[in-house]
C-alpha positions as CSV (number, residue, x, y, z in Angstrom):
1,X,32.5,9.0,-72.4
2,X,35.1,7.3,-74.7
3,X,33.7,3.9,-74.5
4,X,30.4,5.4,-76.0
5,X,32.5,5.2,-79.1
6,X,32.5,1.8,-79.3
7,X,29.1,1.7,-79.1
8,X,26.0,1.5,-82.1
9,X,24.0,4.7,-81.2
10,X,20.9,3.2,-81.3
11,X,22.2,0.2,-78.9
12,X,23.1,3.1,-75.9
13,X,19.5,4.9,-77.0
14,X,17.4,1.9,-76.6
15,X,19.5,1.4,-72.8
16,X,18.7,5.2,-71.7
17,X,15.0,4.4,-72.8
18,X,14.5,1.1,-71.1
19,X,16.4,3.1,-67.8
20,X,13.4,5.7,-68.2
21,X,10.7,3.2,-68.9
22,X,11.7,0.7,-65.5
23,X,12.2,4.5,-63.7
24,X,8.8,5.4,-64.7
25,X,7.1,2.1,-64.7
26,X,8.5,1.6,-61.0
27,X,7.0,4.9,-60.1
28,X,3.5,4.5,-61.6
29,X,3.9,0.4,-59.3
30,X,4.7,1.9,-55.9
31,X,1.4,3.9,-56.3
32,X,-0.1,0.7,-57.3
33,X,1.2,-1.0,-54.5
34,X,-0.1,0.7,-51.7
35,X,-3.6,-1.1,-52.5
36,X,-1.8,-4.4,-52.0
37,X,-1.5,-5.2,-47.5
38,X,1.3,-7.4,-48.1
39,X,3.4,-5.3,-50.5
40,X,2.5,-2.3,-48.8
41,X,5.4,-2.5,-46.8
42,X,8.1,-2.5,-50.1
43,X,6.5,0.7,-51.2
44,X,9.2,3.6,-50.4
45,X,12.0,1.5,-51.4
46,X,10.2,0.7,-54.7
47,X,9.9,4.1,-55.3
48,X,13.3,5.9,-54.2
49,X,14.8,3.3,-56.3
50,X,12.2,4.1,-59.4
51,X,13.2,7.7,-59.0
52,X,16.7,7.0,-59.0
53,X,16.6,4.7,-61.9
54,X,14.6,7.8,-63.5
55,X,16.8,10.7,-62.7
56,X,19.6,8.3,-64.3
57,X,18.4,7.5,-67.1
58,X,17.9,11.3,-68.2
59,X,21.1,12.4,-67.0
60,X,22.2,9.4,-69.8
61,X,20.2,10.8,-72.4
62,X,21.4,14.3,-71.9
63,X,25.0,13.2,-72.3
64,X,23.7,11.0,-75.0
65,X,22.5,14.1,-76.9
66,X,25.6,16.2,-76.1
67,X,27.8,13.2,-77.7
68,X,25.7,13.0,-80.8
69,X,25.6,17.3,-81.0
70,X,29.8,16.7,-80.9
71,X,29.3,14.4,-83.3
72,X,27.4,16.2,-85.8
73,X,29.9,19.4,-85.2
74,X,32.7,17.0,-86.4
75,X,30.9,15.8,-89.2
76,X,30.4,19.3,-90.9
């Protein structure tokens, strides 16, 4: 977590939000998708990969968080 140092915060916040937003977007498409015959087919993939994408990006925002909580302790 030393690189996030390096970093603007609100360059690695705007990261873990686009990682949520494709996660949930992705999501929200495969149930889309299963209207489509053709496209049908790429629906499970779609949405492991959404979820995955999802799960990630949280994970990043919870050690985001953490950093900035260290952070603030150091300030005071």
């Amino acid at each position: 977590m030393w690189v996030l140092q390096f970093l603007p915060d609100s360059f690695i916040l705007y990261v873990v939000y686009c990682f949520n937003a494709l996660g949930a977007i992705g999501i929200l498409a495969s149930y889309v998708i299963k209207v489509i015959p053709f496209l049908n087919i790429y629906r499970t993939p779609i949405q492991l990969l959404s979820i995955v994408i999802f799960c990630a990006g949280i994970y990043w925002y919870g050690g985001y968080d953490n950093e900035m909580q260290w952070r603030a302790r150091v300030t005071k």
